[in-house]
C-alpha positions in Angstrom: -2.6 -22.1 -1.5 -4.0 -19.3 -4.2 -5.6 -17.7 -1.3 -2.8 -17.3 1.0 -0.7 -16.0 -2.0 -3.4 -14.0 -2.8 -3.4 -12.5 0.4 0.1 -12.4 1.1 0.2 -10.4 -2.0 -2.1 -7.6 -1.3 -1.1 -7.7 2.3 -1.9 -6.5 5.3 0.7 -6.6 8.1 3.0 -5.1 11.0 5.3 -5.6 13.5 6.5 -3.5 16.3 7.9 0.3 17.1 5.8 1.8 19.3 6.2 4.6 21.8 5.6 2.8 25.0 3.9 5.5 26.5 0.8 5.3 23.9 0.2 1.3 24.9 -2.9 0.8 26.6 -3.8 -2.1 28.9 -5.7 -5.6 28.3 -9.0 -5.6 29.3 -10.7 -8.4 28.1 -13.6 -5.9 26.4 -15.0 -5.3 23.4 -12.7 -3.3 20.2 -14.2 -0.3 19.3 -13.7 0.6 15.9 -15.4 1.7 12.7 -14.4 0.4 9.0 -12.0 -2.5 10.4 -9.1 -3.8 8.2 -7.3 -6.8 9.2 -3.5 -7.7 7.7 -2.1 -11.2 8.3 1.3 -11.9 7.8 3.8 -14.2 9.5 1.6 -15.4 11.8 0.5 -12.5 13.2 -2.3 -9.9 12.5 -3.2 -7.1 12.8 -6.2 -4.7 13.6 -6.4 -1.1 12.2 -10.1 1.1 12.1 -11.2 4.6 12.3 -11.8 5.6 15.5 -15.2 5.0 16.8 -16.5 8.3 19.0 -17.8 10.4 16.6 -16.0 13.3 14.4 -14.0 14.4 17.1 -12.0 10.9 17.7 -10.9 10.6 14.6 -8.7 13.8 14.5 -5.7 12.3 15.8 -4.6 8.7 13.2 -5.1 5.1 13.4 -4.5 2.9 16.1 -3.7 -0.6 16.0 -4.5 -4.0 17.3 -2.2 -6.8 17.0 -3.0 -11.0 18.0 -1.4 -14.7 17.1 -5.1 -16.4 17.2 -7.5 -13.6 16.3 -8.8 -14.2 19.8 -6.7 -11.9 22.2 -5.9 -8.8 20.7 -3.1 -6.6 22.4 -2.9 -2.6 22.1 0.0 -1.2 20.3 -1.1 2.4 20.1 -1.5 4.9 17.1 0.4 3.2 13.6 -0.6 6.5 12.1 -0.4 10.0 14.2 -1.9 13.4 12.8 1.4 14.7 13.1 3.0 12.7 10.7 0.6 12.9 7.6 -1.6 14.4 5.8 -5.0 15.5 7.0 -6.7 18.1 10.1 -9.4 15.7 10.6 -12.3 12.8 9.9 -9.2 10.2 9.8 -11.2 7.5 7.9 -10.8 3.8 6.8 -7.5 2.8 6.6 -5.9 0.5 4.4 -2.5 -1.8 4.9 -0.6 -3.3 2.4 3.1 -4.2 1.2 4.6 -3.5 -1.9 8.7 -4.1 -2.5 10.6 -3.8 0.4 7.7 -0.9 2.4 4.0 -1.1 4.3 1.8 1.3 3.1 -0.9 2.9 4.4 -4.0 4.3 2.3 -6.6 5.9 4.4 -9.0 9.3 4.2 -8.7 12.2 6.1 -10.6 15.7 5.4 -12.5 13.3 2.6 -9.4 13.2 0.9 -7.5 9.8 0.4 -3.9 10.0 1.2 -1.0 7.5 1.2 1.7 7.1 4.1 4.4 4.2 4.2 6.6 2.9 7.1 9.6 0.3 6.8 7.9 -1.0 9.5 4.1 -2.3 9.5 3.8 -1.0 13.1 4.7 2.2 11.7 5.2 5.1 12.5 3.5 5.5 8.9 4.6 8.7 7.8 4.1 11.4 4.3 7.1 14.0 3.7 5.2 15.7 1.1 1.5 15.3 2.7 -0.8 15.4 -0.2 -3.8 13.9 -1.3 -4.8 12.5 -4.6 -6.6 15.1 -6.8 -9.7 14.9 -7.3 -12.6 17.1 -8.5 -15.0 15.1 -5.9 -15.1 14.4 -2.3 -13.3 11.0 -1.8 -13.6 7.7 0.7 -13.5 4.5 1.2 -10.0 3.7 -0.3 -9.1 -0.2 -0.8 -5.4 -1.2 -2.8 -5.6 -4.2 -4.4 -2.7 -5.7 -6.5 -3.2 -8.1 -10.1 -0.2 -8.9 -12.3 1.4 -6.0 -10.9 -1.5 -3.6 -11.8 -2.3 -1.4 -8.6 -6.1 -0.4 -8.5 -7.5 1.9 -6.2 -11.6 0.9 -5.8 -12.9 3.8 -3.7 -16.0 6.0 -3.2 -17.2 9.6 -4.6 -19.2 11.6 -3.0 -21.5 12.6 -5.4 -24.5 14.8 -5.9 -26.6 11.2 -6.4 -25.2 9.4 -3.3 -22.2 7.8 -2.8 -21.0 5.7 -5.6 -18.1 3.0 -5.8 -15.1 3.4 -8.3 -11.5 1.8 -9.7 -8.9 3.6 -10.8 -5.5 1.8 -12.3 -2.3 3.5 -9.9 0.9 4.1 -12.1 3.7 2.0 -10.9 5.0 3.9 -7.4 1.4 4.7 -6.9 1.4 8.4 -6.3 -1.1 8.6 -9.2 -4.3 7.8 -10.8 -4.2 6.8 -14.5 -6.9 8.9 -15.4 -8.2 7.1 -18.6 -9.0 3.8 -16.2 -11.4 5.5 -14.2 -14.1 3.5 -14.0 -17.5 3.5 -12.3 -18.3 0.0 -10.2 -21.8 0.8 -9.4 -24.1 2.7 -7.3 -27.4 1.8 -5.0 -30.0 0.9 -7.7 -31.3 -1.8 -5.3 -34.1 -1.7 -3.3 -32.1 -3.5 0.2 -29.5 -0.9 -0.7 -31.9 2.0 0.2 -34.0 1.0 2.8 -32.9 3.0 5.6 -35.2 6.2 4.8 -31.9 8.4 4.4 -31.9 10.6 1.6 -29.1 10.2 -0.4 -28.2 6.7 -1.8 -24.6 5.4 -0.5 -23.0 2.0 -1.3 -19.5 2.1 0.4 -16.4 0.2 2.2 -15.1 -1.9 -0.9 -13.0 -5.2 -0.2 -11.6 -7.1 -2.9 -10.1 -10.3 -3.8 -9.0 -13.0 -6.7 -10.5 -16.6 -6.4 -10.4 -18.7 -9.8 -9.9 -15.7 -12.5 -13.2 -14.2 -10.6 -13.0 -10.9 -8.6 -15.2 -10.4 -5.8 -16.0 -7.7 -4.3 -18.1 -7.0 -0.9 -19.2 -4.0 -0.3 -22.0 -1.9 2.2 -24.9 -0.1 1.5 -27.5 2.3 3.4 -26.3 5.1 5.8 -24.1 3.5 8.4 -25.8 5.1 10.5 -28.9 2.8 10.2 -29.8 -0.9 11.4 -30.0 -1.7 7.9 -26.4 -1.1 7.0 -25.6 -4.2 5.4 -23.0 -5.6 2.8 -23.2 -7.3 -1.0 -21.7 -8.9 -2.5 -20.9 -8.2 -6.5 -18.1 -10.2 -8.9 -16.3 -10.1 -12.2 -14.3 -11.1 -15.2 -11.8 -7.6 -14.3 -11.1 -5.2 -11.9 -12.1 -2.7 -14.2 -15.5 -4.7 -14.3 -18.4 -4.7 -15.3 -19.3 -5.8 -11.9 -22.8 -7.9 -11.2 -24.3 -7.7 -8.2 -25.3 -10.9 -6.5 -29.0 -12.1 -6.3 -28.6 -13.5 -3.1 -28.0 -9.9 -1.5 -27.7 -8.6 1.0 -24.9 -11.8 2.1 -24.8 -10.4 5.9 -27.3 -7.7 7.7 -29.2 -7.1 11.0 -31.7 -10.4 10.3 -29.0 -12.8 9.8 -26.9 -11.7 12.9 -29.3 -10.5 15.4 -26.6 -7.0 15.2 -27.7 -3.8 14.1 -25.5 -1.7 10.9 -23.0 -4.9 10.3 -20.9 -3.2 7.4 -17.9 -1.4 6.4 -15.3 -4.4 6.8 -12.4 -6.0 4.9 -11.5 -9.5 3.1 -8.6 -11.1 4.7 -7.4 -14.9 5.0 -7.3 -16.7 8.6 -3.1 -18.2 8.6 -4.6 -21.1 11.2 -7.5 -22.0 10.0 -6.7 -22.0 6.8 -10.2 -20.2 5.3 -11.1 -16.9 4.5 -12.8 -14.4 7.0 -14.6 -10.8 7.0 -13.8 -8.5 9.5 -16.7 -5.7 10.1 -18.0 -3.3 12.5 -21.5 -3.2 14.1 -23.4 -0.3 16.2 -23.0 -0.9 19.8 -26.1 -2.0 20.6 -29.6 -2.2 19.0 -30.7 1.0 20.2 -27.0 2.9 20.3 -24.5 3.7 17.4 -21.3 4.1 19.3 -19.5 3.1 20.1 -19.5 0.5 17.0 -17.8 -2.9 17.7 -15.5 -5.6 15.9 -16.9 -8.7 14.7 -16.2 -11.4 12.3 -16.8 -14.2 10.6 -16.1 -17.1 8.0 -16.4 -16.9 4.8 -17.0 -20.0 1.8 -16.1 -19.6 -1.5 -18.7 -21.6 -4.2 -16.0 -21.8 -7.1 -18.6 -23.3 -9.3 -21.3 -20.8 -9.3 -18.6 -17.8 -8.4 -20.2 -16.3 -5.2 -19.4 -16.1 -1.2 -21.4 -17.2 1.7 -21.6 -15.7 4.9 -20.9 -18.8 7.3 -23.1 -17.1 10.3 -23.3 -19.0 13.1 -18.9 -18.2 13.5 -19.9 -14.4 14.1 -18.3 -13.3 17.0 -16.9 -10.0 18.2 -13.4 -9.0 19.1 -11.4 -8.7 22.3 -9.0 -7.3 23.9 
């Protein structure tokens, strides 16, 4: 019960207002996105990425998926359109959640992150003032998550080192950072988190939850680009941390699931099964990037010694 409250809590849902003209057909294929986020809520979810061809695709918003069983996913078009928000281009990782009576969406575009809302968690998710929040550093990566009504933004900055993973405390209607909380998470000091033989360190994609008075927090490393984009797992006693990376890292890569670049996903918690799931994107094939695919997979939570495993043998990709 924690973990559907949990869930329900940091939310991730939608429901339906869609211009009929942008639904697209069933075909019984493969999802192509990058950076998936499921949101589950009243018995429904729902499927948002970035667009999955390259720079150019993801200059027009977020589209979005929604299903009863998690195994036949319908089309409902674009939840967030260019239009409507903030951002020219390099629409990136989007984020769903519901706080009081409104969805929100937090997502990056121009390696900015921006926030939209929507009374409806179809959308249209929309920003009157299209802004960012300010920042001295490229920013990506953005992921909401909600304690005792604290609001925490972990994200990534692009830095001159690599890209490293951050929290920053929200103020109340979440339009800004409180400054003094910023905190660094971590960065790629590990030697599977720089294997790929790309300069510049990244770890990336943060997903967070609450099990026991322990936060966990998966996350990706290596260029996504590479075959040995994989994701870790780290925990603590607060959001703020100090976080400690597990020693049975990395929990999912290209040896366990026979995929190439598994990474960039979300936490969310499966309403029929009653168990907790990752949702994650892979390259298209073992010797092509893109399109990158949706896959996912069970999750088990070891209370006792506070870490996740990656239940493998329930991987299985998305369709439509």
């Amino acid at each position: 019960m924690f973990l559907i409250n949990q869930f329900n809590l940091l939310s991730q849902t939608f429901y339906s207002h869609i211009d009929n003209n942008t639904i697209l057909t069933q075909t019984n294929e493969a999802i192509y996105l990058g950076d998936p986020t499921i949101f589950a809520e009243n018995n429904k979810y729902y499927l948002y990425g970035s667009s999955t061809g390259g720079i150019d695709s993801t200059a027009n918003g977020f589209l979005v998926y929604e299903s009863k069983n998690l195994k036949n996913w319908e089309p409902k078009g674009y939840a967030l359109k260019k239009a409507d928000a903030y951002g020219e281009s390099g629409f990136w990782a989007p984020q769903v959640f519901k706080k009081d009576s409104l969805f929100y969406m937090v997502y990056v575009a121009n390696e900015n992150i921006s926030l939209a809302s929507s009374k409806n968690p179809l959308g249209p998710f929309k920003s009157k003032l299209k802004k960012h929040y300010p920042s001295d550093t490229k920013l990506i990566d953005p992921f909401i998550f909600n304690d005792s009504n604290r609001w925490y933004l972990f994200h990534v900055r692009r830095l001159i080192e690599g890209n490293e993973i951050y929290v920053v405390e929200l103020n109340d209607d979440l339009s800004q950072f409180k400054r003094q909380t910023l905190t660094k998470c971590f960065s790629a000091d590990e030697l599977w988190e720089d294997s790929d033989g790309i300069d510049s360190k990244s770890v990336q994609g943060p997903s967070v939850i609450k099990y026991d008075d322990v936060y966990y927090l998966l996350y990706s490393a290596n260029n996504f680009r590479s075959p040995n984009y994989s994701v870790g797992l780290a925990t603590s006693s607060s959001p703020l941390g100090p976080w400690k990376k597990s020693n049975k890292n990395p929990l999912i890569d290209q040896k366990v699931i026979d995929q190439n670049g598994p990474g960039h996903g979300d936490l969310f918690f499966d309403l029929i099964e009653k168990n907790l799931k990752y949702v994650l994107h892979t390259h298209y094939s073992k010797n092509k990037l893109r399109p990158r695919k949706v896959g996912i997979l069970d999750l088990s939570v070891n209370s006792n010694l506070n870490t996740l495993k990656a239940e493998i043998k329930t991987f299985r990709y998305l369709k439509k």
